[in-house]
VMD Tcl script that draws the C-alpha trace (Angstrom):
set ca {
  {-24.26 84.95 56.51}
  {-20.84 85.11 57.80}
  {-19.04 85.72 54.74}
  {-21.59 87.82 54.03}
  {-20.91 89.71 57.28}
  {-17.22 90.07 56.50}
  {-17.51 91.28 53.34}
  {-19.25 94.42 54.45}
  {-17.23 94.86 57.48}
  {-14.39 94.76 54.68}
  {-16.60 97.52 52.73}
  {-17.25 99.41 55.23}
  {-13.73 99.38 57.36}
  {-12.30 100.49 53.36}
  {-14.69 103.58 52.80}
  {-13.79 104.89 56.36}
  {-10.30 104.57 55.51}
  {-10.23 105.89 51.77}
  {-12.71 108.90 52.55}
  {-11.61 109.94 55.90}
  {-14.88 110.44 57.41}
  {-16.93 109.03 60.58}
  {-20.09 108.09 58.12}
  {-19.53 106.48 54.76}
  {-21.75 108.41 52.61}
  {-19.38 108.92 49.56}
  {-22.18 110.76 47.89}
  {-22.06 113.67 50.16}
  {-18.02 114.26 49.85}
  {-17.02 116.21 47.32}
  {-14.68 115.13 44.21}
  {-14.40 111.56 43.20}
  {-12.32 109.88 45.96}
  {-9.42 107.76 44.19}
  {-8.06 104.25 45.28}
  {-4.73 102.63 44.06}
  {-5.62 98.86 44.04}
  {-2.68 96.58 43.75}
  {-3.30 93.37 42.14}
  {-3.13 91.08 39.21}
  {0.38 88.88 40.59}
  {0.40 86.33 37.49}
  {-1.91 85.04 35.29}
  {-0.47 81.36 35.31}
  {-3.48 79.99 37.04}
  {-7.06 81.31 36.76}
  {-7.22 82.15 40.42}
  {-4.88 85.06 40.45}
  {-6.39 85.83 37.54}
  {-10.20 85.84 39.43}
  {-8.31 88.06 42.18}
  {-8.58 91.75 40.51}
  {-11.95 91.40 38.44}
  {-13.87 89.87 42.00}
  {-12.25 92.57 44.26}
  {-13.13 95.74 41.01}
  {-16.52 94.00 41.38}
  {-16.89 94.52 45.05}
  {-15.70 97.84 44.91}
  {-17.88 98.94 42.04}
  {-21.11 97.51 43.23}
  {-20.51 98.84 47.16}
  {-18.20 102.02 46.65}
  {-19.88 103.20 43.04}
  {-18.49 106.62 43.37}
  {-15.01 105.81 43.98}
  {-12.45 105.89 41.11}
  {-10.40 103.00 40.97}
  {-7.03 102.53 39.21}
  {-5.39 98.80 39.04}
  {-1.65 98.80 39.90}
  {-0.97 95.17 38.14}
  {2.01 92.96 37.84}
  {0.50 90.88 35.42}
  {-1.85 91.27 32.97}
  {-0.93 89.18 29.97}
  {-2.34 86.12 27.90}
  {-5.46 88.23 27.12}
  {-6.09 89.25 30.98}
  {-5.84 92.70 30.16}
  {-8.42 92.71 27.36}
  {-11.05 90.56 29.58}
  {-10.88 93.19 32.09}
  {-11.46 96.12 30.45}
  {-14.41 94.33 28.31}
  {-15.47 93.89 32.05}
  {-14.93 97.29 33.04}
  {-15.06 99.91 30.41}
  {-12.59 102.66 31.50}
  {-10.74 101.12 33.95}
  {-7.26 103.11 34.28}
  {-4.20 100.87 34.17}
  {-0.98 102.26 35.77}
  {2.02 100.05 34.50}
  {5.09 102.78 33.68}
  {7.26 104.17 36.76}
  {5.59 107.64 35.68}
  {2.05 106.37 35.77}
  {3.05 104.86 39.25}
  {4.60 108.19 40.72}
  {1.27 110.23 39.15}
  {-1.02 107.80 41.20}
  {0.91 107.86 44.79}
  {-0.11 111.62 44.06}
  {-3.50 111.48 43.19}
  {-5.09 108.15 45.05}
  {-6.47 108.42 48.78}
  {-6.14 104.93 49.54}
  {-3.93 101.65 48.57}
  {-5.59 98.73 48.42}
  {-3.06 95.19 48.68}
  {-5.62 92.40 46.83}
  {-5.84 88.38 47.48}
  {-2.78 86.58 47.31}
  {-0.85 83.51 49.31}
  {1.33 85.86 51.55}
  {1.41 89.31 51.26}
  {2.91 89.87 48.16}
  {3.63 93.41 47.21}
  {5.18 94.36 51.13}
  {7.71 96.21 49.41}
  {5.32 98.20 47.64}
  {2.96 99.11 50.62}
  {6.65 100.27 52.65}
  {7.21 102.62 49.82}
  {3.29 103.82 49.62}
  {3.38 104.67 53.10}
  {6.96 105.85 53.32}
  {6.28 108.48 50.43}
  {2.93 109.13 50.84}
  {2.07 109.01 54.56}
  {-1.39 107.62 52.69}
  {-3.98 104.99 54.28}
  {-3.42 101.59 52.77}
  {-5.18 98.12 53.65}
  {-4.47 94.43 52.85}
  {-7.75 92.39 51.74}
  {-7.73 88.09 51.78}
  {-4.60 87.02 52.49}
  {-2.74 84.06 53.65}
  {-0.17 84.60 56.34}
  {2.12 81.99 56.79}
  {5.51 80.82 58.82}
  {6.07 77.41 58.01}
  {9.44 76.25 56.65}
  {8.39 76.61 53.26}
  {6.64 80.52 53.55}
  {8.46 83.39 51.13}
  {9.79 84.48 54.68}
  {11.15 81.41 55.87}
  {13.34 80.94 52.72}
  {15.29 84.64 53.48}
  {18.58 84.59 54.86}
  {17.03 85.79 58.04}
  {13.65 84.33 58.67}
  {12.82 85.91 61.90}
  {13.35 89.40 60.15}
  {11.55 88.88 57.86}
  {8.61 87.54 59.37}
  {8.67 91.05 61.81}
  {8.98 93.20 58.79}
  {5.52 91.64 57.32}
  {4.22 92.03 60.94}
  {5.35 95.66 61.03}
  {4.06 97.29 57.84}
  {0.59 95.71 58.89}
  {0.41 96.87 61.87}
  {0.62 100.14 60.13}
  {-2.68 99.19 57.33}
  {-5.80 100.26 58.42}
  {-7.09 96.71 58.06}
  {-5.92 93.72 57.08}
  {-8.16 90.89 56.29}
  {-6.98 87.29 55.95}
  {-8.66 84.36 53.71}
  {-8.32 81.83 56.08}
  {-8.26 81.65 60.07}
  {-5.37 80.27 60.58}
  {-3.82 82.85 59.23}
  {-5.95 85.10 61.14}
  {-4.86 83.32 64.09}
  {-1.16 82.94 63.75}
  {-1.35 86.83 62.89}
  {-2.78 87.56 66.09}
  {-0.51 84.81 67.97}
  {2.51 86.72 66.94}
  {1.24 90.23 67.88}
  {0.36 91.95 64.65}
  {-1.41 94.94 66.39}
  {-3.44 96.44 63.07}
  {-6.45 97.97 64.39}
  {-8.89 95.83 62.42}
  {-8.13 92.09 61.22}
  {-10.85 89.67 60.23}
  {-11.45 86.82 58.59}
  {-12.57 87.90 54.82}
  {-13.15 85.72 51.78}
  {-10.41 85.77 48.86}
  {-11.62 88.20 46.12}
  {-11.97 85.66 43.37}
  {-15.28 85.06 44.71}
  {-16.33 88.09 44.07}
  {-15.61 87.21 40.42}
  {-18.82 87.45 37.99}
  {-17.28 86.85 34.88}
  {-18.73 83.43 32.84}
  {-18.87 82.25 29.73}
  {-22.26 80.43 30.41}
  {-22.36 79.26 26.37}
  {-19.26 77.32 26.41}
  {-19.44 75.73 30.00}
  {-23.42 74.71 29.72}
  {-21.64 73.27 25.90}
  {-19.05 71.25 27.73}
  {-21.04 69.85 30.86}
  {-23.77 68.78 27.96}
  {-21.05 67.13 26.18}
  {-19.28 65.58 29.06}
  {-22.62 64.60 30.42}
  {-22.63 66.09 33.51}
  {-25.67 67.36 34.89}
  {-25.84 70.56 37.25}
  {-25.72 69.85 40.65}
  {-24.64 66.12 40.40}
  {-21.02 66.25 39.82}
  {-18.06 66.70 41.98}
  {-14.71 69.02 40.61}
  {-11.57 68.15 41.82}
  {-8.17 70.41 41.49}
  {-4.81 67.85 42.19}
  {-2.25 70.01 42.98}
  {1.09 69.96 44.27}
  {2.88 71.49 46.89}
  {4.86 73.78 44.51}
  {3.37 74.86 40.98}
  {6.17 73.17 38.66}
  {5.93 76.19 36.54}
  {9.48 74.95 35.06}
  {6.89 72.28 33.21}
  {5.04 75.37 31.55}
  {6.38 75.94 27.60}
  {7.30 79.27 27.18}
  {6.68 80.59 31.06}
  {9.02 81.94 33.30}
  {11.28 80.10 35.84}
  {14.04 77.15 35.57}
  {14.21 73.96 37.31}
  {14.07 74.35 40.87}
  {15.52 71.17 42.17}
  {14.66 71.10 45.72}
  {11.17 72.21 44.81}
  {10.94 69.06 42.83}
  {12.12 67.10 45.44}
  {9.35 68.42 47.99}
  {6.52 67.95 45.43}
  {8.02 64.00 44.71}
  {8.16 63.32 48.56}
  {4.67 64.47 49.69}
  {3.30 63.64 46.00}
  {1.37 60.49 47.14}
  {0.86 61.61 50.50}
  {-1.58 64.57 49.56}
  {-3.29 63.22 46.41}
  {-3.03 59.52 47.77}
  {-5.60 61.12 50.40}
  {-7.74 62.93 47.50}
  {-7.64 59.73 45.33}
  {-9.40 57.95 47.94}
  {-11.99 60.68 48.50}
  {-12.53 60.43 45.13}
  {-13.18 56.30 45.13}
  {-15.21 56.55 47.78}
  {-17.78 59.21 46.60}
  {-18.10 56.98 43.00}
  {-18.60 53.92 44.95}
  {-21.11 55.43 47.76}
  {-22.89 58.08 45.27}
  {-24.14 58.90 42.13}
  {-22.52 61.40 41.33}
  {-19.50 62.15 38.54}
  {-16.12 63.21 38.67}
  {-14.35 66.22 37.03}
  {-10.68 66.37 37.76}
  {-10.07 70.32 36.37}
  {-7.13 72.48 36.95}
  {-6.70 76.24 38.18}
  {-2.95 75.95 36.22}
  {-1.75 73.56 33.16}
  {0.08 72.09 35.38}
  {-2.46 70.32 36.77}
  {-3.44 68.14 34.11}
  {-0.79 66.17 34.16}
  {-0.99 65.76 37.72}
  {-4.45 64.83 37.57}
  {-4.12 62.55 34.71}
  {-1.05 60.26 36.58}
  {-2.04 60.51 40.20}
  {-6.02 60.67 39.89}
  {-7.26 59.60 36.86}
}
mol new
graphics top color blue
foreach p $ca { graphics top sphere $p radius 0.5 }
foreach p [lrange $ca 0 end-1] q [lrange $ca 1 end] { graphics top cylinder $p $q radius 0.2 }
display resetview
């Protein structure tokens, strides 16, 4: 019930903001109310991909009347395709005209899931140009050494800049509460912040044919199996044939320091629930990199 809770305080704080009216009855306001949503960072791992297609979800099923336009960064390796199978008609905006047409025409910007908040730049320039609502859904906020902030020249800027263009969102929701916490900790004075789920789990796309295929194959039974994602601190997307990004040496260094420390710790979750249940292991990834840090530090 929580989550359940905070997704339609999430609903319901957006259509105040995007229509501009006391009561949310998007039915009664006339013309098709238009919001920008910002998404769609990478599609390296399948949980930025689940970001845009569980947050179009949400907004189709609770704000039906509202025309959305995605605003991605990303959506390559077949993304693109999947989402418009998903949802027919769904308007794109990639070039710098396509952009410049929809800071004209949208109501509202919407700044979808990610680890920090990822497109600041973009919601400065919304709100510098168009003096336009915007809002910030499932989040992490985060200033520990190793944060996108903490690794500027200036940390302590940086960290006030983030806290200054959300003071200025009409919401900003944040998928975990720490976050939530060390938001309100250092000040951050938006009007509405709340814990609210990450938008891949709003996701509804499955291939039900090829999964129920595999689990028959693999033997594992509904219910009575345990998945496990090894990961490291850093994705070593420099690992990745054909992806983007070199070797990043220090990054490499941090994920070989604290390598047996973190999965050391999962490895023996993972003995103790064979020897103490009945239940099977899947070690599965979210990225390709995690197969081969499954394989040598789990499996």
């Amino acid at each position: 019930m929580p989550s359940i809770m905070h997704r339609r305080t999430f609903v319901h704080g957006l259509a105040c903001a995007s229509l501009g009216v006391p009561f949310c009855r998007s039915a009664s306001v006339r013309g098709r109310k238009k919001i920008l949503l910002r998404s769609s960072w990478q599609t390296k791992n399948i949980g930025d991909i689940a970001h845009t297609p569980g947050v179009l979800a949400l907004l189709q099923q609770y704000l039906p009347d509202v025309v959305v336009q995605l605003w991605p960064m990303d959506v390559g390796r077949g993304v693109e395709a999947m989402l418009r199978r998903r949802f027919p008609g769904l308007i794109l905006v990639k070039s710098d005209e396509e952009v410049r047409a929809a800071f004209r025409e949208c109501d509202f910007l919407l700044h979808g899931s990610g680890p920090y908040l990822v497109a600041e730049s973009d919601l400065v320039r919304w709100h510098r140009e168009t003096g336009k609502p915007f809002g910030v859904y499932g989040i992490t906020f985060s200033d520990d050494e190793f944060s996108p902030a903490a690794r500027q020249a200036d940390p302590k800027a940086a960290f006030d800049r983030t806290l200054a263009i959300m003071e200025k969102a009409s919401f900003v929701f944040f998928r975990d509460s720490v976050s939530l916490e060390l938001a309100s900790a250092r000040g951050c004075r938006c009007p509405v912040m709340a814990f609210g789920p990450d938008g891949a789990f709003g996701t509804d796309l499955r291939d039900d044919v090829r999964a129920e295929r595999y689990l028959e194959s693999e033997g594992l039974e509904p219910g009575r199996f345990l998945c496990c994602i090894p990961r490291f601190r850093f994705t070593p997307v420099w690992t990745l044939p054909g992806q983007s990004g070199t070797f990043n040496p220090s990054r490499h260094a941090r994920n070989e320091a604290m390598k047996e420390h973190d999965l050391g710790a999962l490895r023996n979750a993972l003995i103790a629930v064979l020897r103490e249940t009945d239940l099977k292991l899947l070690i599965c990834p979210e990225d390709e990199t995690q197969m081969a840090i499954g394989r040598d530090m789990l499996y």
